[in-house]
LUMDO-124903 format. One line per 2 residues: number of its first residue (from 1); for each residue x, y, z of N, C-alpha, C. Coordinates in pm, whole numbers, plus 32768, in hexadecimal, padded with zeros to 4 digits. Example, Ala and Ser with C-alpha at 12.3 -4.5 7.8 and 13.67 -1.06 7.14 Angstrom:
2
1> 8527/7DC7/830C/84CE/7E3E/830C/8528/7EB6/830C; 8505/7F1F/82C4/8557/7F96/82CA/850A/8003/8313
***
This chain:
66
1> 8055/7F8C/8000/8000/8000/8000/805A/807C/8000; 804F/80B5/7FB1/8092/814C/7F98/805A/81BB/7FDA
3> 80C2/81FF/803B/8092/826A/8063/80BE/82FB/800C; 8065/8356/8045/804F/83F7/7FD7/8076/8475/8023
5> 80DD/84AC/8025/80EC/851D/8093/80B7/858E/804B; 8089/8578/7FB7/8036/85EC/7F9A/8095/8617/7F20
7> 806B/866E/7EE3/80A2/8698/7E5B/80F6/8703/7E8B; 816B/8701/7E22/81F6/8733/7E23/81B5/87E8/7E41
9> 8144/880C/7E16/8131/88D3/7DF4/80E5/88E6/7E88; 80DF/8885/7ECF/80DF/88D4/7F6E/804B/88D7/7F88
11> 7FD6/8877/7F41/7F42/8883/7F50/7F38/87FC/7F9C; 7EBF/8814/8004/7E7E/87AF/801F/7E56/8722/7FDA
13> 7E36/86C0/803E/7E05/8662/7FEB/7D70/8655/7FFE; 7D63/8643/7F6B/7CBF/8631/7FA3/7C61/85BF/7FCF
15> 7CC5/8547/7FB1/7C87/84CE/7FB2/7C7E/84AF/804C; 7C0A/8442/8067/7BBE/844E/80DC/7C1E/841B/8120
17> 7C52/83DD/81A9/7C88/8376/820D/7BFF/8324/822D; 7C38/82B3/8217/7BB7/823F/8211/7C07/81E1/8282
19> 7C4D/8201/82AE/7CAE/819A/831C/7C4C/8180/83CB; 7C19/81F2/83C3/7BE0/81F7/8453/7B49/8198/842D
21> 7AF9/81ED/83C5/7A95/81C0/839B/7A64/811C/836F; 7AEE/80DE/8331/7AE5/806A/8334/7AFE/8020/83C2
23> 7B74/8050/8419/7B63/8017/849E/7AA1/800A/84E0; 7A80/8088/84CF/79FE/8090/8521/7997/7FEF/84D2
25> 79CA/8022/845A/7952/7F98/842F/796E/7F06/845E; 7A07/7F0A/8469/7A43/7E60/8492/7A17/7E4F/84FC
27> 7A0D/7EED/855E/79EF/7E92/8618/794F/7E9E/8613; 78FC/7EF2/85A3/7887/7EAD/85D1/7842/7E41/8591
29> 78AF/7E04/8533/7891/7D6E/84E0/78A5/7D2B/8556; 7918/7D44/8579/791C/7CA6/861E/78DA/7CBC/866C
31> 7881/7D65/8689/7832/7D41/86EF/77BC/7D16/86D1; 778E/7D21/8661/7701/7CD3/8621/772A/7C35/862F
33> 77C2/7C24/8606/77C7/7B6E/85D9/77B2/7B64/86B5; 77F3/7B9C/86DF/77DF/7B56/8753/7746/7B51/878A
35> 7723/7BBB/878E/7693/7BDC/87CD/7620/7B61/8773; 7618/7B84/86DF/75C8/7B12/86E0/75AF/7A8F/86F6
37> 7606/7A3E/8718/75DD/79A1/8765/7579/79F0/87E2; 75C7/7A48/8841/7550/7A43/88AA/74D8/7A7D/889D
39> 7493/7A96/8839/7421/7AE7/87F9/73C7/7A52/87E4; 7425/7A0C/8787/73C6/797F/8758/73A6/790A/87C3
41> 73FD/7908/881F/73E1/789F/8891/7386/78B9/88CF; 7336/782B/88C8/72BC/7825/88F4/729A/77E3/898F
43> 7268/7801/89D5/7234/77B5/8A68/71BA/778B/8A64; 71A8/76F5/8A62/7114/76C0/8A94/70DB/76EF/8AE5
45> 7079/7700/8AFD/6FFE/7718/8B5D/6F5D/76D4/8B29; 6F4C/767B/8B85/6ECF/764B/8B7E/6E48/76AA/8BB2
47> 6E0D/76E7/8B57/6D99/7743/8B85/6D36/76E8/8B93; 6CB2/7739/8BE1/6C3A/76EB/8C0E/6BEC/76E2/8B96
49> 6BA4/769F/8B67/6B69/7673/8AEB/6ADC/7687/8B20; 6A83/772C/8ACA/6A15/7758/8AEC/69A6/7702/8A9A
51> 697A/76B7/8B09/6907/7636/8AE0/6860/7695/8B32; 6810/7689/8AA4/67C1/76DC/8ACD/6755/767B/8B2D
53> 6756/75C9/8B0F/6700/7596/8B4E/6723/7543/8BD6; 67BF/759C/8BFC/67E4/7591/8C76/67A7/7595/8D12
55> 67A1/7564/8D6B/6754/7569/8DDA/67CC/75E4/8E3D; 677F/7638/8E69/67F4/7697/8EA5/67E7/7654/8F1F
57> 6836/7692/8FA3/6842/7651/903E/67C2/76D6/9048; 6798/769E/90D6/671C/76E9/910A/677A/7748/915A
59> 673A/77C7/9151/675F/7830/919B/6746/7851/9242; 67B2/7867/928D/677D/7845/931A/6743/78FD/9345
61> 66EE/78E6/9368/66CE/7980/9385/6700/7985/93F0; 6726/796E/9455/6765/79C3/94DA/67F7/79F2/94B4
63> 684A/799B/945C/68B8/79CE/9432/68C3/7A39/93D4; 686A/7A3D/936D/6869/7AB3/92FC/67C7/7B29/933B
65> 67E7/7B45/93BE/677A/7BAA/93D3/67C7/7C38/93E8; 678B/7CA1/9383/67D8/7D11/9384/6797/7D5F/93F4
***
């Protein structure tokens, strides 16, 4: 890779620095590659299965009296 200290008549360069800009994209490629496995992992949980011709428990009224 060739570096440019700029033209011999004493002007600026105009071309961009892409050195930082590409760093920023590499560390947030690894932080996406890392972060997504824990996005997709999944945890079982057995929920209650709403059965409408279920018998509920009888309600004790001395315990639920507001």
């Amino acid at each position: 890779m060739a570096m440019s200290g700029g033209r011999d008549d004493g002007e600026p360069m105009m071309e961009m620095n892409t050195t930082p800009l590409i760093d920023v994209m590499l560390v947030l490629l690894i932080m996406f590659i890392i972060t997504i496995p824990i996005q997709t992992h999944a945890v079982k949980v057995d929920l209650p299965v709403n059965d409408p011709n279920a018998r509920k428990p009888p309600v004790d009224p001395i315990k639920n009296k507001i």
